[in-house]
N, C-alpha and C positions, 0 to 999 in steps of 0.2 A: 371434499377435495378443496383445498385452500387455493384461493387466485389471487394472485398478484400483478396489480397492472403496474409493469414498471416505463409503458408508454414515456416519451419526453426524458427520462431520465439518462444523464451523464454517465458512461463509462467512470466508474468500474458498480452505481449504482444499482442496476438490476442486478447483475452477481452477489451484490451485499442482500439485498431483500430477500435472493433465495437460500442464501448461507444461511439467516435467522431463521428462514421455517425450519431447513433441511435440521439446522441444529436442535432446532425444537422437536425432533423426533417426526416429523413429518413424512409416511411413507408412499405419499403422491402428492402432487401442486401442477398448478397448470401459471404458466407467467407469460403476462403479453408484452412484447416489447415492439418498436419501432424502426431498428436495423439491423441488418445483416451480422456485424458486427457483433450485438449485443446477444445477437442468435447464436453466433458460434462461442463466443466466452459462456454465455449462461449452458450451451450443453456441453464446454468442456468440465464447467466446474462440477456438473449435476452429474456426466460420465465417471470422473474420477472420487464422487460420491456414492457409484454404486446406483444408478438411476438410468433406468432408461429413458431418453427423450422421442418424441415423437413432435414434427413439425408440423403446421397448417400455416400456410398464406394465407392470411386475408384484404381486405382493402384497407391497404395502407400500413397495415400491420402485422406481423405472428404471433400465433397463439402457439405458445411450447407445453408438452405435457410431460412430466415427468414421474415414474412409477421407479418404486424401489426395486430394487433384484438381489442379486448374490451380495457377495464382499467385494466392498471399493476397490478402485484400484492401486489405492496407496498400503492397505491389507496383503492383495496380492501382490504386490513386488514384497511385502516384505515377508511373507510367506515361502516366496521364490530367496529368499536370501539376501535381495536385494537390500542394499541400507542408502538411507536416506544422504542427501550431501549434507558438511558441517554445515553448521547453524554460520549466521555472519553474528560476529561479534561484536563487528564495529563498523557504522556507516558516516565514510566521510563523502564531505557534500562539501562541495569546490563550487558551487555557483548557485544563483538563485532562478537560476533557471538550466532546464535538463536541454542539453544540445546547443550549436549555436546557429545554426537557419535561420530560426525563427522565434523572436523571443518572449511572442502573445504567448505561441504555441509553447515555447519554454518553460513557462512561470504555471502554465496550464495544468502541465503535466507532470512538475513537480507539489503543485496543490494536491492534483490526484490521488499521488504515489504516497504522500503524506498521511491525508486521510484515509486511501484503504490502509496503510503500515496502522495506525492509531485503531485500527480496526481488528488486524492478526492477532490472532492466538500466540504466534513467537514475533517477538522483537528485538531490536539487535540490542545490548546493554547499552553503548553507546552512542550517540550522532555526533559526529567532531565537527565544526562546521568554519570552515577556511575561506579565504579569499571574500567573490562576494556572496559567500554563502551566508555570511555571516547578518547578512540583511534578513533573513528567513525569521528571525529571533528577534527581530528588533522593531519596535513600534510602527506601525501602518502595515504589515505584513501580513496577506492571507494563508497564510498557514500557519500563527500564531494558536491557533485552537489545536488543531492537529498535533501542532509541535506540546501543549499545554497539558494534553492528555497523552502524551507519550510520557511526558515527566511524570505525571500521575501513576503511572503503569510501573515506576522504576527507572524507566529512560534514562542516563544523565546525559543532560544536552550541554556540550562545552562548546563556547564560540571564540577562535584565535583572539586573544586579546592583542594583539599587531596589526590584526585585520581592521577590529572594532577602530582604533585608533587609527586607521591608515584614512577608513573611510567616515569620523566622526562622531561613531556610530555607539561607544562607549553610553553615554547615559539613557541611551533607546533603547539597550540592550532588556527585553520584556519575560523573555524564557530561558532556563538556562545558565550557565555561570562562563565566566569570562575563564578560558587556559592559556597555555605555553606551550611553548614548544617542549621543551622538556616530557612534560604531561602527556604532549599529543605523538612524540616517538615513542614514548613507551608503550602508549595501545596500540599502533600502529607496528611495531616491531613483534606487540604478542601473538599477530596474527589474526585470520577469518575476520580479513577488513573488505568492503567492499564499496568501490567507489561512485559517486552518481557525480555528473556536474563537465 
């Protein structure tokens, strides 16, 4: 039985560690982690993988065990007739940081969101990236990797060429190709846009 200690690690972290066993064909793991938290994401992902969880406290820490069973749960909905929601086609990103409260916590959680997306199986065709989003893409920027390996995948990453210019941002621009508006009504009017920022 495969262990993983994902101890210390960052949300959405542990979930990735056990996506790559579970995907490796793996029909039990046991994964220790540090929070609450991380307790309840790692047994929703490993439940809607057809896994049963079993938890243990220990000091300081959880020890999660997880054994394969029937058909996932993404199987059974679609077995029940159930279909899946449309894919997003297009993800625009209005800021360089998610919420406005708090803007550690902003930039945090749009890093997060970035690298687990560079991570999914589906990804959106497009990132339109407006306003100050447009800093995501441009030199000194911790989701430059993220955003790099989206492109790699297919991604096209377009950043407002208004924006770029508004905020100086033109020859720092490192990912991605500078658009218009033009460009950016037309994906946005084809639909299955969906917004972060």
């Amino acid at each position: 039985m495969r262990e993983i200690d994902a101890r210390g690690k960052p949300c959405p972290q542990p979930v990735l560690m056990v996506k790559e066993v579970v995907d490796a064909g793996a029909s039990s793991f046991v994964v220790l982690v540090d929070s609450q938290a991380s307790v309840e994401n790692v047994r929703r992902f490993a439940e809607r993988s057809g896994f049963s969880i079993t938890v243990e406290e220990k000091e300081g820490y959880f020890r999660l065990v997880g054994r394969k069973e029937g058909v996932p749960l993404e199987e059974k909905a679609e077995e029940a007739g159930e279909t899946a929601p449309a894919s997003v086609k297009t993800l625009l990103v209005l800021s360089d940081t998610l919420g406005k409260d708090d803007p550690v916590l902003g930039r945090k959680l749009v890093k997060i969101l970035l690298d687990t997306l560079a991570v999914q199986e589906q990804q959106p065709q497009y990132i339109i990236l407006m306003n100050a989003g447009v800093k995501l893409a441009c030199e000194g920027s911790e989701v430059l990797e993220a955003l790099a390996d989206l492109e790699a995948k297919g991604v096209k990453i377009l950043a407002c060429g208004t924006c770029l210019n508004h905020f100086n941002l033109l020859p720092s621009l490192r990912v991605g190709r500078p658009t218009n508006a033009y460009e950016v009504t037309n994906l946005l009017l084809a639909g299955g846009v969906l917004t972060w920022g």
